[in-house]
N, C-alpha and C positions, 0 to 999 in steps of 0.2 A: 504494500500500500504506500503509495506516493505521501510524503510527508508535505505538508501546507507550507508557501514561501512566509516570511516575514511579513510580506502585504495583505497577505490574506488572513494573516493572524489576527494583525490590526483591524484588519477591516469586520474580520467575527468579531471582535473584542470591541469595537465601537457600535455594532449592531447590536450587541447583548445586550450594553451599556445605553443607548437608545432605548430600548424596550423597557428595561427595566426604570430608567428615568420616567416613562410615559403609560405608563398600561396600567395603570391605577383610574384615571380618567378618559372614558371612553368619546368623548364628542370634546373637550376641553373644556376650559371657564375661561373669566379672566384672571385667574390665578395658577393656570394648568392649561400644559400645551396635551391637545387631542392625543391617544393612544397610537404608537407609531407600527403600531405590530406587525399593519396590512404591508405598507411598504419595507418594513425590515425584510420579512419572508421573501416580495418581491426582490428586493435589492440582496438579500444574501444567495439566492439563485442565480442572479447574473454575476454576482463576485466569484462565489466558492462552490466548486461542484460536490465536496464532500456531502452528502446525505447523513452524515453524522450529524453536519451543521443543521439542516434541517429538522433532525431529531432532537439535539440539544435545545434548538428554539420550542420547540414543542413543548420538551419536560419544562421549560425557564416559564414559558407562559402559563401552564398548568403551578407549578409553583410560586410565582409571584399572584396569580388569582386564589390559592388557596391562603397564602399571607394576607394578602389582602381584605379577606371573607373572616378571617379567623383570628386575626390580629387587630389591624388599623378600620374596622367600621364598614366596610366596604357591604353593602346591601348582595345577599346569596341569590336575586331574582332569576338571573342566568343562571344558574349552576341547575341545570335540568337534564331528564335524557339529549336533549339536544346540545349539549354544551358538547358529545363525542364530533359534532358535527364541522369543531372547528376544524378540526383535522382535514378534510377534504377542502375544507374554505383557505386553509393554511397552503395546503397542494398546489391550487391554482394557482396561486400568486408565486410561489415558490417554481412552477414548474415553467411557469410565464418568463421568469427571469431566465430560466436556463433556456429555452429555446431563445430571449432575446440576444443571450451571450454568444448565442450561435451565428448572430444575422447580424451583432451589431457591426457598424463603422461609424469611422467619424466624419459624420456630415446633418447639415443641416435636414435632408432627408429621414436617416438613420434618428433621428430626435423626435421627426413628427409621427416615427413608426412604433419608439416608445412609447410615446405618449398616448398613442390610438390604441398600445398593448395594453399599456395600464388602467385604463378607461375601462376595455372590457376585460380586464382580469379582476378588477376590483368590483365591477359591476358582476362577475360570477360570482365570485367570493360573495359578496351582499345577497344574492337571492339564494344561497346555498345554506349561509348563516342565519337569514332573516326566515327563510322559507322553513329551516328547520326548527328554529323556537317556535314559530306561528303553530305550526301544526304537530311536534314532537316533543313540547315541553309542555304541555298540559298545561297550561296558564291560558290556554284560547279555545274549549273544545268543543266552542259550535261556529268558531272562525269558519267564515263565508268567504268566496272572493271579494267582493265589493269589501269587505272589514279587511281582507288584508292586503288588497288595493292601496286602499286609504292609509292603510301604517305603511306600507312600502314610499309613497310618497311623504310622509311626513319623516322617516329613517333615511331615505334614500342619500338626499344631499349631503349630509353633513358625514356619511361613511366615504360617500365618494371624494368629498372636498380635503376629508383629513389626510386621505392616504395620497391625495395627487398633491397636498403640500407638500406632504415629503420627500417623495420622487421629484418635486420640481427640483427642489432644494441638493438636494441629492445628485442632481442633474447637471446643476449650474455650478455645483463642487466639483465634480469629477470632470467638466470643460475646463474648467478653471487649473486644475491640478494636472490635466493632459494635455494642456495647451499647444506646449513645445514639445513633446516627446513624438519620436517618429514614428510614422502608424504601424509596425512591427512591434514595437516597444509597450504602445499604448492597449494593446490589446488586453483581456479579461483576466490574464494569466494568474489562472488558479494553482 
């Protein structure tokens, strides 16, 4: 098994450190930046192909909601049979990055191809997560479409807007930081 560069070390180790800063508050305040989870997953699939890292994120998320739940006040409302559900919601986004790392370049193109990736992989992820509480968490169980129409619109925006801040952000880091380096160089190298 290939051992991980130095770049990729850091770059798990700013991912974990991201999550864990944020996954306490799911939408933000003004005193709390939104849950970055969605684009962590994303963004650690396009960095690191380990599948380990993947798995790590998984137990980190399950264990900081369990701290959270159990420690600091955090309301159990989620924690239902659907909570197994993030796991596939996790996938998507994880698995999104890894085919991005496959396609990506550096061009203003390759950016607008991100960004259309991210859109519907976090718009999967959202009806994957949301569809499954709606209907496998027993908190809804005469949920009609028209009822979960209406919560899908009222959840929708602010799941989609939290995870495309990040990936902007994330975006306009990694231009920044590959600026000068030559497209051989610049590449995902895991």
């Amino acid at each position: 098994m290939k051992l991980l560069s130095q770049r990729s070390v850091l770059i798990g180790l700013a991912l974990v450190a991201l999550m864990a800063a944020t996954r306490m508050h799911h939408f933000g305040s003004a005193l709390h930046l939104p849950d970055a989870s969605l684009a962590v997953f994303l963004l650690a699939g396009f960095f690191i192909t380990s599948p380990l890292l993947f798995a790590g994120l998984l137990l980190e998320a399950g264990a900081l909601d369990y701290v959270a739940i159990t420690h600091l006040g955090v309301s159990d409302w989620c924690v239902t049979p659907a909570y197994w559900f993030l796991i596939p919601t996790y996938a998507v986004l994880w698995f999104a990055g890894r085919y991005y790392a496959r396609i990506h370049r550096h061009s203003l193109r390759s950016l607008s191809v991100f960004a259309g990736l991210s859109v519907a992989a976090l718009s999967v992820a959202f009806f994957i997560s949301n569809g499954a509480f709606y209907w496998f968490s027993g908190r809804y169980p005469d949920t009609g479409m028209a009822e979960y129409a209406a919560r899908v619109a009222q959840y929708y925006s602010p799941y989609l807007t939290g995870g495309l801040l990040y990936l902007a952000c994330a975006a306009a880091l990694y231009a920044v930081l590959t600026a000068r380096m030559p497209a051989a160089a610049s590449t995902t190298g895991k």
